[in-house]
C-alpha positions in Angstrom: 0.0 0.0 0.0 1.8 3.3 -1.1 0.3 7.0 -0.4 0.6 9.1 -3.4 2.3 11.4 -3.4 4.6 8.9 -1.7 6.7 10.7 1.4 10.6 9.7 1.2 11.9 7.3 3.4 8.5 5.1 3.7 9.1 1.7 4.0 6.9 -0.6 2.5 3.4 -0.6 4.0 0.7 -3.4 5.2 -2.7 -2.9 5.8 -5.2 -5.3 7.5 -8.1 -3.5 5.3 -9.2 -0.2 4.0 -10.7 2.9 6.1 -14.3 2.0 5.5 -17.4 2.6 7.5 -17.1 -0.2 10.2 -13.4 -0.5 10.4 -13.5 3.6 11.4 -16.1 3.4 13.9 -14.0 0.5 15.3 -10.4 2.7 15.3 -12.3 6.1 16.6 -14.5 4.2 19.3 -10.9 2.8 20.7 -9.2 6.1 20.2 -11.6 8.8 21.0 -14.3 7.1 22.9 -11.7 5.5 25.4 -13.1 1.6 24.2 -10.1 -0.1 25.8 -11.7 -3.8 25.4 -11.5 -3.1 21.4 -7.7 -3.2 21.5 -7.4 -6.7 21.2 -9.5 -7.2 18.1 -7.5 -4.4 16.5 -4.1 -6.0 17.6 -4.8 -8.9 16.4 -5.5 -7.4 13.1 -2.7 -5.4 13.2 -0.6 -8.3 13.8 -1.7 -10.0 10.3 -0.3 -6.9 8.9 3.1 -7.3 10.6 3.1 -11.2 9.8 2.6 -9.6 5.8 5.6 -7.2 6.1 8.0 -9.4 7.7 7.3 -12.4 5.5 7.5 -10.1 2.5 11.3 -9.2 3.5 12.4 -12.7 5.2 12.7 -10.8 8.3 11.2 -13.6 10.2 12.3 -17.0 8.2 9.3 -19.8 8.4 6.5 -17.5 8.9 3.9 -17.4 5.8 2.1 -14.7 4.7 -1.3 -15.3 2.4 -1.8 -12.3 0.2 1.5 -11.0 0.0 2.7 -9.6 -3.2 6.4 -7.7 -3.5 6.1 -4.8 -1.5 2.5 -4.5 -1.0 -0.5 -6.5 0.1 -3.5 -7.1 -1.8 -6.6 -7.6 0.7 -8.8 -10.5 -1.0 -11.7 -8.2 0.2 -12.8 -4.9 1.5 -14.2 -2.7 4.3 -18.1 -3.2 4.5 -20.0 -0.2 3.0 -22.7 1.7 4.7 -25.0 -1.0 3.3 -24.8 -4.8 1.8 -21.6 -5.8 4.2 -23.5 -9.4 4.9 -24.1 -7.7 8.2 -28.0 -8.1 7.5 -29.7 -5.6 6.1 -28.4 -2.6 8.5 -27.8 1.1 6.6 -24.4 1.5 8.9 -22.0 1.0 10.7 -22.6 -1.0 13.8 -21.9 0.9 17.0 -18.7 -0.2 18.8 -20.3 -0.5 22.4 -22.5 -3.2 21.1 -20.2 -5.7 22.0 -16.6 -7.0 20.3 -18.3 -9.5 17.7 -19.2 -6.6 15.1 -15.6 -5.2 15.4 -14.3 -8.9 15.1 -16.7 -9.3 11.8 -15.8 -6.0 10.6 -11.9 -6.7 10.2 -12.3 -10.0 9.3 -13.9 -9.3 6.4 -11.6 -6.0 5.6 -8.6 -7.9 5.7 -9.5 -11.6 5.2 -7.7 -13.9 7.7 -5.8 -11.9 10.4 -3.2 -14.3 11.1 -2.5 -17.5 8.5 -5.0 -19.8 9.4 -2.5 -23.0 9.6 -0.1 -23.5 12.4 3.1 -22.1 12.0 6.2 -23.6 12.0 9.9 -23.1 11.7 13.2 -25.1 11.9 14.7 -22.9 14.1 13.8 -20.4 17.2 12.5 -17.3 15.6 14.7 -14.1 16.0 13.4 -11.7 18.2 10.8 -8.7 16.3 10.2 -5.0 17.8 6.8 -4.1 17.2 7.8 -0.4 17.8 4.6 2.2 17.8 4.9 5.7 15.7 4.9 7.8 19.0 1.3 9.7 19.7 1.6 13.5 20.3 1.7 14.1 24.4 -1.4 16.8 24.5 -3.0 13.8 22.7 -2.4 11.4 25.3 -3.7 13.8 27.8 -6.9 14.6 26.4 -7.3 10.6 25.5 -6.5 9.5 28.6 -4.7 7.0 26.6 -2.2 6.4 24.4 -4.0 4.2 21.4 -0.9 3.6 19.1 1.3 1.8 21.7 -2.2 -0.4 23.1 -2.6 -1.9 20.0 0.9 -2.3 19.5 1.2 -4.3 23.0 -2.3 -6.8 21.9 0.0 -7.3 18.2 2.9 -8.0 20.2 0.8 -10.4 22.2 -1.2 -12.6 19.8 2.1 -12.8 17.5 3.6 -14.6 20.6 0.7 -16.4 21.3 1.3 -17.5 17.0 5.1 -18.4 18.0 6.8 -15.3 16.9 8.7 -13.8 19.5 8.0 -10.4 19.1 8.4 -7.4 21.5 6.6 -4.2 21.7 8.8 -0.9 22.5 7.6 2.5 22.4 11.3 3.8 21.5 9.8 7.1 19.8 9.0 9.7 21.8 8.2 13.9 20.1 10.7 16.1 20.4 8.7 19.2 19.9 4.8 19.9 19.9 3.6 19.6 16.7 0.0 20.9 15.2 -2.8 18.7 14.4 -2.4 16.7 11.4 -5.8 16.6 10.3 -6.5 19.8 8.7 -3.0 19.3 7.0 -2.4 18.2 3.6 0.6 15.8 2.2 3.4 18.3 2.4 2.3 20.2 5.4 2.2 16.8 7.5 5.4 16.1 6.4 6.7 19.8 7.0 4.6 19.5 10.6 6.7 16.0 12.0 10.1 17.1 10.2 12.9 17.2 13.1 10.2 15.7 15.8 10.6 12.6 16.2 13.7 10.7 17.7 14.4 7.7 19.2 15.5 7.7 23.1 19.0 7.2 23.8 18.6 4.3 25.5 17.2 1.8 23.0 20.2 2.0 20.8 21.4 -1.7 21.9 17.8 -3.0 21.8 17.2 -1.3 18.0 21.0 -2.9 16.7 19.9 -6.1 18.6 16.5 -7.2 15.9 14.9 -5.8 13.3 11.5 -3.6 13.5 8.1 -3.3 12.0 6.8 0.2 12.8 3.0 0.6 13.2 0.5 2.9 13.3 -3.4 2.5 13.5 -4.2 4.3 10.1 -2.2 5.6 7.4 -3.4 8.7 6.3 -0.6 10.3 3.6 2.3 8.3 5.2 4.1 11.1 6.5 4.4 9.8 10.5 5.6 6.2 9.2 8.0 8.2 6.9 9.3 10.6 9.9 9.4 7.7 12.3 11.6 5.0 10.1 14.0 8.4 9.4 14.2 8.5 13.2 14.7 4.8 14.0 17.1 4.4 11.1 19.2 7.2 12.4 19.5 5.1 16.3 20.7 2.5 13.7 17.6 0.0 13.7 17.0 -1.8 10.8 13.2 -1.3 9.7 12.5 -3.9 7.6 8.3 -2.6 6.8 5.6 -0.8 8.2 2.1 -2.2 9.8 -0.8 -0.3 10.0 -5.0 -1.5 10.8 -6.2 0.7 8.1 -5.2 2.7 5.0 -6.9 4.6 2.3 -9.1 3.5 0.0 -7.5 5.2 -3.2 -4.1 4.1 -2.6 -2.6 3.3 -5.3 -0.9 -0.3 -5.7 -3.8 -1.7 -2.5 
């Protein structure tokens, strides 16, 4: 999945599905609405994504990855629209409080299987994987009461070990500077807005030169945090072998 126009420095970008009607009211009802019990669901999609990137680079040898295609993934299906998602005959999206099955049903048909269905396995232990979340903005976090990005990060981290992979979530990013809101901000001007901001703490240097990383992110809008973030990561000398997000665009090119 590639933005266009495409930020330098993105690495190559998974998506468990496209932003589509139930698969946003999932993300916002987690994010804004403070609907903690969704971050499993949404890590376990997320971790389908990772499983994608790192099979796609032979980051993590023995792992499988259905769907995966060069540097991109092409989702067998798509996000549900407003109406005829199999969902019944309902003209939305279905509310998030109404339980986890509609969030559940709402990614897996977004992204297909989450996770390759078959048992993994490998002929060796499986390196070690940093699952390492593009930092959220501090004033964010405040007003949240929660920091969403590094949640879902921690459930991938999770249900990959729970698939075998030993994987490890670090929230190594932190903002240097405030930065303005993003969402009134075009392709250049999010780029322009995180230039400089990001950096990776001192002390994860050893842990970054000790196993390669997947960044992700809970959306990918114009690819300009991912972009900022693998700049930052690659200058503490981690290797970032791709980029995992829950949801991306629906007109991106090469989806």
């Amino acid at each position: 999945m590639r933005p266009s126009p495409e930020p330098p420095g993105l690495p190559p970008v998974y998506a468990a599905g496209r932003y589509g009607d139930e698969v946003r009211a999932v993300v916002l009802a987690h994010k804004e609405r403070g609907a903690l019990g969704l971050a499993r669901p949404l890590g376990a999609a997320l971790a389908g994504a990772v499983v994608r990137a790192t099979a796609a680079t032979g980051a993590l040898p023995g792992t499988a990855a259905p769907h995966a295609v060069g540097h991109r993934w092409n989702p067998p299906g798509r996000v549900p629209s407003a109406a005829g998602s199999g969902h019944g005959s309902r003209s939305g999206p279905r509310p998030a409080a109404s339980g986890l099955e509609a969030p559940r049903t709402a990614l897996r048909d977004a992204a297909g299987p989450l996770v390759p269905a078959a048992p993994w396995s490998a002929p060796r232990p499986l390196p070690l994987l940093l699952v390492v979340p593009v930092p959220s903005a501090r004033r964010a976090v405040a007003q949240r009461g929660h920091d969403a990005t590094a949640r879902i990060a921690r459930a991938a981290a999770r249900e990959l070990r729970r698939r075998g992979v030993p994987a490890r979530a670090a929230a190594v990013l932190r903002q240097r500077r405030p930065v303005a809101d993003q969402a009134e901000l075009g392709a250049d001007g999010r780029l322009a807005n995180l230039s400089g901001a990001i950096a990776a703490v001192g002390s994860a240097v050893p842990l970054l030169a000790a196993a390669p990383v997947v960044l992700v992110d809970d959306l990918m809008t114009t690819g300009a945090s991912l972009a900022v973030a693998a700049g930052a990561l690659a200058a503490a000398g981690g290797r970032v072998v791709g980029a995992a997000v829950v949801a991306g665009p629906h007109d991106s090119p090469n989806d």
